[in-house]
N, C-alpha and C positions, 0 to 999 in steps of 0.2 A: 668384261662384256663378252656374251657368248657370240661362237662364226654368225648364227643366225642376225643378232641384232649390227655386226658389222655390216653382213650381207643388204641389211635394209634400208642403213644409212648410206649406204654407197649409192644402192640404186631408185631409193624414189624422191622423189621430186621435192622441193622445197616446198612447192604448196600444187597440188593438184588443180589445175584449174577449170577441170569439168565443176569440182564443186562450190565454185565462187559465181555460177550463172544463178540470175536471180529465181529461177526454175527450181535449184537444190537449195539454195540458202532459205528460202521461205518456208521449206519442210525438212528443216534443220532445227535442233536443239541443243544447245551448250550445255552440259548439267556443268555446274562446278561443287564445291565444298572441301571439305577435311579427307588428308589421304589416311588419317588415322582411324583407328576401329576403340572407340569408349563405351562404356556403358550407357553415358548420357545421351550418346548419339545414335542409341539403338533408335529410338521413336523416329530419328529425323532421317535414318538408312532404312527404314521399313518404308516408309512416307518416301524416299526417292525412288524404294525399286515398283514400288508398285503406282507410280505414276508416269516412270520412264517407261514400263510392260504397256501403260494405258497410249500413250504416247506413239511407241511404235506399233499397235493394232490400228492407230490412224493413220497411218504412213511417215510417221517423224521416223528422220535418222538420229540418232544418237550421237553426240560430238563430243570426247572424253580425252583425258592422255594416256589411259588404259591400264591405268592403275589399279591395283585388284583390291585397296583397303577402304573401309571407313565410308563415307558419301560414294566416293569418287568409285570403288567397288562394286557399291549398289547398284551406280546406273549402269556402270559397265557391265558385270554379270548379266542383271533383269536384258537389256539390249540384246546381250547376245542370247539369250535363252528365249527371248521372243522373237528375233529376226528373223524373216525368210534368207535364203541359199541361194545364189545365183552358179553361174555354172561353174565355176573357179570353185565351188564351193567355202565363196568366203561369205558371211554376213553383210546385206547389205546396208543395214540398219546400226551400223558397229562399227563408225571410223572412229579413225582416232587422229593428234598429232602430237609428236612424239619430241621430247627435248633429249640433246644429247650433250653429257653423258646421261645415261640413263638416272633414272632411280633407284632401281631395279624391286619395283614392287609391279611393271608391269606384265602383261602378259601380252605378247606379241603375237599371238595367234591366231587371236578369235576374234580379231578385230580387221578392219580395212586400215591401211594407215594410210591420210592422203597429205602427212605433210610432213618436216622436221622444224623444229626451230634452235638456238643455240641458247637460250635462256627462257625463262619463265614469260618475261616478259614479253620479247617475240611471239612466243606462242598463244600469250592473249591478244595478241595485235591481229595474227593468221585468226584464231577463231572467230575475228570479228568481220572476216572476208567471207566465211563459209555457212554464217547462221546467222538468223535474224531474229533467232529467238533465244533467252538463254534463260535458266533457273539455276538461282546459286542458293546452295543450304546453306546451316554453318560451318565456320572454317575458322583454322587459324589465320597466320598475320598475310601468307599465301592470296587467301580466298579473299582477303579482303581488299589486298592491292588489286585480285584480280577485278572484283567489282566495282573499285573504283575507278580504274583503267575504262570499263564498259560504261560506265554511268557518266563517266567525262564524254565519253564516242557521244550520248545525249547529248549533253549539257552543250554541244559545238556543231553540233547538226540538225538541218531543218528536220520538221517532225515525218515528213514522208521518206525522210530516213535512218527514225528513231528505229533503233534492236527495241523488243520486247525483254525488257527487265525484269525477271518478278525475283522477288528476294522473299525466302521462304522461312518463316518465322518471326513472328512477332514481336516477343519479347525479343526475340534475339536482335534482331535488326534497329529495336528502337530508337537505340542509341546513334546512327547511322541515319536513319530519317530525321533526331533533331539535327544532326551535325548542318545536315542539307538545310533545314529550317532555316537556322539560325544564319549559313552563310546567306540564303536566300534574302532575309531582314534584311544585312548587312550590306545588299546590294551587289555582291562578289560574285554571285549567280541569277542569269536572269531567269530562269524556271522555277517554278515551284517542284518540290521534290515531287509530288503526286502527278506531275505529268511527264516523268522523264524513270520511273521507276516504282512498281507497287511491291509492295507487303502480303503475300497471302498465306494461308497456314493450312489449308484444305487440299486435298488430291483433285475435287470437282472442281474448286476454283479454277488452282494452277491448269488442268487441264480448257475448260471452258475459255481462259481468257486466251492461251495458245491460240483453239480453236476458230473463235471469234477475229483474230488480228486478220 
């Protein structure tokens, strides 16, 4: 771990809590997905960065772990190449929260970082303090715990204060919409999956329905 990233974990906060006022968190955005870079997953990191650019010309912040590969990359770079500069000259549009030990695929620079967590898991619990909107591509077995971690936050809370869920690919996710199905049958879940989580495969959708909440 380089001085710099000791230097950060010592001094910022476990979770910032300017950005947990419902002020920030409602023009907040989760990206998640795969910190890896495939070929398969070019179509779905083109489709991330030019919806997280579309994103932050609305005012959305971007909420990442700052990972520079694959999904996770996308939305990072696209955020910070669109964000405005505040006087600090840090991006405002560009937080991040940061698990320690690192990864070390991230880039600790060009981001805000308003939080740490000691596990993956923590760290999906804090993103669920600071954004009320999240869009996950696909991912490995990571993205998937992280989605279902979020989709549980539904599945136990009244709807005025459901996260906006959108899961981003169709075929991809299908399998994941019956699972919800089927426990919903079975009585294990009282929601139907269609109202605690959508599907969309578009840049105008994902965008519009942000928009719309």
């Amino acid at each position: 771990m380089n001085n710099l990233a000791v230097d950060l974990f010592k001094d910022i906060p476990s979770l910032d809590n300017k950005y947990t006022k419902p002020e920030q968190t409602k023009k907040a955005v989760v990206v998640l997905g795969s910190s890896k870079t495939t070929e398969p997953l070019m179509e779905y990191m083109e489709l991330c960065s030019e919806t997280t650019k579309e994103l932050v010309k609305n005012g959305y912040n971007i909420v990442t772990g700052c990972g520079t590969k694959g999904i996770m990359g996308a939305a990072y770079n696209s955020a910070k190449d669109a964000s405005a500069v505040n006087l600090d000259g840090k991006p405002l549009q560009n937080l991040a929260i940061v698990v320690k030990p690192l990864w070390g695929d991230e880039n600790l620079n060009d981001c805000l970082i308003i939080g740490k967590a000691s596990s993956e898991s923590e760290r999906i619990i804090k993103f669920t303090k600071v954004a009320d909107n999240f869009v996950i591509f696909p991912g490995g077995t990571t993205t998937l715990q992280e989605a279902a971690t979020i989709i549980r936050y539904n599945v136990h809370s009244e709807e005025n204060k459901f996260k906006q869920i959108i899961l981003v690919g169709k075929e991809y996710f299908a399998g994941l919409k019956h699972q919800y199905e089927t426990m919903a049958k079975l009585q294990l879940v009282k929601k139907a999956p269609e109202s605690i989580f959508k599907i969309l495969s578009e840049k105008n959708e994902i965008i519009k329905a942000i928009l719309k909440r």
